[in-house]
C-alpha positions in Angstrom: 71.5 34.1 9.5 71.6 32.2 12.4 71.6 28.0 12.3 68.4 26.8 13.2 69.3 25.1 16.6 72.4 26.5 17.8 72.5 28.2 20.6 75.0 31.5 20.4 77.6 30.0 22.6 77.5 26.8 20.3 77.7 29.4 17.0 80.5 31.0 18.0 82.7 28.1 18.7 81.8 26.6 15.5 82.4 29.9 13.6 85.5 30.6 15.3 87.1 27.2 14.9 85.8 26.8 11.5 87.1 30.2 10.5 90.8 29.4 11.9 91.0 26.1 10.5 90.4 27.5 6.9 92.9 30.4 7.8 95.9 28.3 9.3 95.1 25.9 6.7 95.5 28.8 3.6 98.4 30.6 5.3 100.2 26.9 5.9 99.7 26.3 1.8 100.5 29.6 1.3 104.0 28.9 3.1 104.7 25.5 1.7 104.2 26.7 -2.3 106.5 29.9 -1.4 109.1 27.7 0.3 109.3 24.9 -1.8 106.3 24.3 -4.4 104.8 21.7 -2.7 100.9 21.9 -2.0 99.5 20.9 1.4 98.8 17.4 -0.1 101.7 16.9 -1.7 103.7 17.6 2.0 101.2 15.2 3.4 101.8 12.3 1.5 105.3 12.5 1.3 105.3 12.9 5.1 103.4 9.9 5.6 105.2 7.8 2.6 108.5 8.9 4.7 107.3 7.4 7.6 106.5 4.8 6.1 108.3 1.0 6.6 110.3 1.2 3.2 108.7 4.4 2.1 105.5 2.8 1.0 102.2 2.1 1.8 99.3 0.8 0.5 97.2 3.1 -1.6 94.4 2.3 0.6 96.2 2.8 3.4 97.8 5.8 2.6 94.2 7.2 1.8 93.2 6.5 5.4 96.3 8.1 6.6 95.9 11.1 5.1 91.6 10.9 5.4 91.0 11.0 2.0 88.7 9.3 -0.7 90.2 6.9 -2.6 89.6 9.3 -5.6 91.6 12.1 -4.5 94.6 10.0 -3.4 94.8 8.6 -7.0 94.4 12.4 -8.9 97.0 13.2 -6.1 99.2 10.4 -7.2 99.1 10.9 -10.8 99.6 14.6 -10.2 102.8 14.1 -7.8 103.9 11.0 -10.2 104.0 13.0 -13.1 106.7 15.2 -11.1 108.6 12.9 -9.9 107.9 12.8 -6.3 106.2 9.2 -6.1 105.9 5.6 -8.1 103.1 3.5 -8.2 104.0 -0.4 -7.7 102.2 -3.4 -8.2 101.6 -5.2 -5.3 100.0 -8.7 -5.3 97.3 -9.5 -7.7 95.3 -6.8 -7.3 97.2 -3.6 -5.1 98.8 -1.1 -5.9 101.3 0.8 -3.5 102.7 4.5 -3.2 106.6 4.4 -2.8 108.3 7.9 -2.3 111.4 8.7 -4.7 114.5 10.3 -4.2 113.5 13.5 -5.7 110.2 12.9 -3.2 112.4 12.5 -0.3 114.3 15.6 -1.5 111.4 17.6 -1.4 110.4 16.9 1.8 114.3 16.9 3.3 113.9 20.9 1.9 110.2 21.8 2.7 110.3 20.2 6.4 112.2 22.8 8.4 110.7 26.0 7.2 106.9 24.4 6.9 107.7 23.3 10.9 108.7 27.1 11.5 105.6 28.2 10.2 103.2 25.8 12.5 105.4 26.8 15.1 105.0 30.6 14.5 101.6 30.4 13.4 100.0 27.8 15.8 102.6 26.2 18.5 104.1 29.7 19.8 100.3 31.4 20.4 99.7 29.0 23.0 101.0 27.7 26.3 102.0 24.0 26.9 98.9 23.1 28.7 96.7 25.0 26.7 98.6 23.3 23.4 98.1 19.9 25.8 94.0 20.8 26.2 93.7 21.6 22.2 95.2 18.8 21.4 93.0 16.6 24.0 89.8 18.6 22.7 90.7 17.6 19.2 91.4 14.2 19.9 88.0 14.1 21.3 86.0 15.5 18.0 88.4 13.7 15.6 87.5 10.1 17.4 84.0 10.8 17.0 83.9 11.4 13.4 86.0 8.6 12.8 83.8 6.4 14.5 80.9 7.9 12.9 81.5 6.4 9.6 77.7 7.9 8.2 78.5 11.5 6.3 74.6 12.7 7.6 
């Protein structure tokens, strides 16, 4: 079935990019759980918790950062809390903020160089520098639209 109002130019760029987003996104998963049991999320808060001025951020922030819902950072939380890999902290009267652990920072420290490999074999190395520079522009260019378009419809 074709979607009412797309051209077949416009089809197959939204087919193909669709279809390699949810490939690279399974083999990437795939890699992180082999390498180090970590899940995709996991490795992408601890990444941004790492970064992080004193390893911690605001849950709301953090949420942004990683552009989630608000409900899927906290189950994400409570899941990697339970293991070990991050504390909740009061902050202020009302916040709350992420803080990586040691074991956390651990985790990370041993999942980083084999999880950059991967991108690198998977995504980096199938492309030239200025075609990695245009993708990268092209992307830019989508992912500042939808973040300006707040409306989901």
């Amino acid at each position: 079935m074709v979607l009412k109002g797309l051209t077949e130019r416009e089809l197959r760029a939204w087919r193909t990019s669709f279809e390699m987003l949810e490939l690279l996104r399974t083999r990437i998963e795939q890699q992180l759980q082999a390498s180090s049991g970590l899940s995709n999320a996991d490795y992408t808060v601890l990444a941004l918790l790492s970064e992080a001025p004193d390893r911690r951020m605001r849950v709301f922030e953090l949420a942004r950062g990683a552009g989630w819902e608000k409900s899927r950072m906290h189950h994400q939380l409570t899941r990697m809390g339970k293991r070990g890999l991050v504390i909740r902290e009061r902050c202020g009267s009302r916040g709350m903020e992420a803080v990586i652990t040691a074991d956390g920072l651990a985790a990370l420290r041993k999942a980083a160089p084999s999880h950059a490999q991967e991108v690198r074999r998977l995504f980096v190395d199938r492309l030239t520098p200025e075609e990695l520079d245009q993708f990268a522009g092209l992307s830019a260019t989508i992912l500042d639209s939808l973040r300006a378009d707040s409306s989901p419809g």
